[in-house]
C-alpha positions, 0 to 999 in steps of 0.5 A: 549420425549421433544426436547432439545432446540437448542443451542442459536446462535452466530453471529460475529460482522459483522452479528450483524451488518448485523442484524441491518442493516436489521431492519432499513429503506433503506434510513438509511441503504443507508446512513450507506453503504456509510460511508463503504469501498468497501471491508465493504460493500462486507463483510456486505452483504455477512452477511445480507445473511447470517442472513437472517433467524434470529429469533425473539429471536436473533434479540432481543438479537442482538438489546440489545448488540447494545442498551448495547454498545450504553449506554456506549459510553462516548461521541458523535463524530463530525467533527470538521473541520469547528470549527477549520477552522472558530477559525484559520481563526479569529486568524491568517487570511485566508491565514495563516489558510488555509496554516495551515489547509492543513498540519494538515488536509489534503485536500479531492480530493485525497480521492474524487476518492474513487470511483476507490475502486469499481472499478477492473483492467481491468475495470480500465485500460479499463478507461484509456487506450486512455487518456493521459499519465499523466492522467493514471499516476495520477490515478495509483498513486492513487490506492492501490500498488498492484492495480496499478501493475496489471493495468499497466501491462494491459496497452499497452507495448509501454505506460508503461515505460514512466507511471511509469517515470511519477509516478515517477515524481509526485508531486502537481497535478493541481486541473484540473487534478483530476477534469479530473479524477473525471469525467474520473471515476463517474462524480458524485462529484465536487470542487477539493482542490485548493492547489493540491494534493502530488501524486506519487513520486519514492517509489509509482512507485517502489511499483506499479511495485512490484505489477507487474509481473517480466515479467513486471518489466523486460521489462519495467525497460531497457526502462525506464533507456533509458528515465531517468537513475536517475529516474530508478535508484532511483525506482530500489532502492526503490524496493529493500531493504536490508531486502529483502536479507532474503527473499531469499532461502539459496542457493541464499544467500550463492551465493551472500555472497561469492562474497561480501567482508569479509569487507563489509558483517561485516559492513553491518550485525551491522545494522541487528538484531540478527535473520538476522544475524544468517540467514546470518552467517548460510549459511556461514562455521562455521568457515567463520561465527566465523571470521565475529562475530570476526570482527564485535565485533572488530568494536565496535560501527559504524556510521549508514552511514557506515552500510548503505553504506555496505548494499548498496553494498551488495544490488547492487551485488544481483541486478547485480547477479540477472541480470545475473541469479546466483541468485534468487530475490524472485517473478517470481513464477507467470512468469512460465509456 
């Protein structure tokens, strides 16, 4: 009896690549790598193991979807920065040029320390651990979110508070700073934007200490509102926001809507949709959640600063409820042991 031929093989688009990048030179695969992030390249090499075996049939398969495609690309990409800075430059002057360029086409430093992507906490968080606060905060500012939550709380207790306040009051960084950084990281690059770059801010430092722990949040929350109560107080707003009330167990929300006012919640549930305010009016009595749709039809329509103000409030009850340990505000399964 003859053999049934095996069934040809099927390769996903990152094996198909890997395929490809198997078959060039390794300068040309050298240079490709380099235009990948770290998570591309660890995804590509993972696939060129994994293809290792591929035939001479397949490779040829592979080979005319990639010539098939190529054909129809309609045009060929550049980078067009230095036509358009060269054109801005003529009709407008240097300075007028380059105030516009750097609005519409952001400067590079910031992306200059891509290299941190290679990186992982604690590698991280060994790098900076002497330097100077406002060093460590630049950098952290830098990282992913949930990077740079983990690198602080890797830091020493006694340093991340005034970090976080230093995040929080990021604005330009003097091209000194990121020169400094660059170094700090792979001394490998040079030539920082002389305009600066916009790091940090509230929002950033709210979203790194949500990559935290709560064991960490709560620790080092107390002592920042010691160094700037403003500050604090604007992170501690940024890391929560009214959605975040429906991630919240039933038990939970039930607990906080009994200790907010009929008038508030009715004020705050005009700016939710349909699903969140089903998700409120459920954990309320049939007929406590009739009278809240009563009133808000009442209402009509409201001004957005209305509803806004209401969500405010019911947010800061969460907050103070969740001080006192009546309710749950998500996290914290990492924090039990």
């Amino acid at each position: 009896m003859s053999e049934v031929a095996a069934a040809p093989r099927t390769f996903t688009g990152v094996e198909r690549a890997a395929v490809l990048m198997m078959l060039v030179g390794e300068e040309e695969a050298a240079a490709m790598l380099q235009k990948l992030d770290p998570d591309e390249v660890r995804e590509l090499g993972a696939a060129m193991f994994t293809v290792a075996d591929v035939s001479e049939d397949e490779m040829a398969a592979v080979l005319d979807d990639f010539t098939g495609k190529a054909r129809e690309r309609t045009g060929i990409t550049f980078d067009p920065r230095g036509k358009v800075e060269a054109m801005m430059t003529r009709a407008l002057g240097s300075e007028k040029a380059e105030s516009i360029l750097a609005r519409i086409h952001p400067g590079d430093a910031a992306v200059e320390l891509d290299m941190l992507g290679w990186l992982d906490a604690p590698e991280i968080a060994a790098m900076i651990e002497k330097e100077h606060p406002q060093i460590a905060a630049v950098l952290i500012a830098n990282l992913d979110p949930a990077v740079g939550g983990k690198v602080l709380e890797l830091l020493p207790e006694g340093v991340q508070p005034d970090i976080l306040h230093r995040i929080a009051k990021l604005g330009p960084i003097n091209p000194d700073a990121i020169e400094t950084l660059k170094t700090l990281i792979a001394n490998r690059r040079s030539g920082a934007s002389a305009a600066g770059v916009v790091l940090g801010g509230t929002r950033e430092a709210a979203k790194i200490l949500q990559g935290a722990r709560k064991a960490t949040e709560q620790r080092v929350m107390p002592k920042l509102f010691k160094i700037d109560k403003e500050v604090a107080r604007a992170i501690e707003e940024a890391m929560f926001v009214f959605d975040n009330l429906l991630e919240m167990d039933d038990k939970s929300l039930g607990t906080l809507i009994r200790n907010v006012d009929g008038d508030i919640l009715s004020r705050a549930l005009k700016g939710v949709d349909e699903n969140g305010r089903n998700r409120f009016l459920g954990c309320m009595s049939a007929r406590a959640a009739d009278g809240i749709r009563d009133e808000m039809e009442a209402r009509g329509p409201m001004k957005l600063a209305e509803v806004l103000d209401a969500q405010k409030a019911m947010i800061t009850i969460a907050r103070n409820l969740a001080k006192d340990g009546t309710i749950v505000m998500g996290g914290g399964d990492d924090d039990y042991v």
